[in-house]
Residue, then its C-alpha position, 0 to 999 in steps of 0.5 A: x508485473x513489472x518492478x516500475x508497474x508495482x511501485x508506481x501502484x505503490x506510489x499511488x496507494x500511498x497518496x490515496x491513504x494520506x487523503x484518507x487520512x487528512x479527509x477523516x480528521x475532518x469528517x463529521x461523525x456519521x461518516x467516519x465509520x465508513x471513511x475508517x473502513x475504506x482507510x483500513x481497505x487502502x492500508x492493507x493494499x499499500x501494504x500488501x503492494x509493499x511487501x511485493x515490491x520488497x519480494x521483488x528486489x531480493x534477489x533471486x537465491x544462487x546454489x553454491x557449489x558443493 
């Protein structure tokens, strides 16, 4: 997956977690567990998506002479 491919899903999983976020301070209490769940759900990829787009960046170790 390309390093433009991952941080477009990024984007998107950042905006997905901001509605869920806004979404559940007006949730009325029967559905909140299940709003809190699919936030939890949508942390997780964003952070997961995250991490892989900063193992992307580094670059790749070089072997010095000895």
């Amino acid at each position: 997956m390309s390093i433009r491919m991952v941080a477009k899903e990024l984007y998107d999983l950042q905006r997905e977690v901001e509605e869920l976020e806004a979404k559940l301070e007006s949730a009325p209490p029967h559905e909140r567990e299940e709003m809190e769940e699919l936030l939890r759900k949508a942390r997780a990829e964003r952070d997961r998506m995250r991490k892989i787009l900063d193992g992307e960046k580094v670059p790749p170790p070089f072997r010095k002479p000895i």
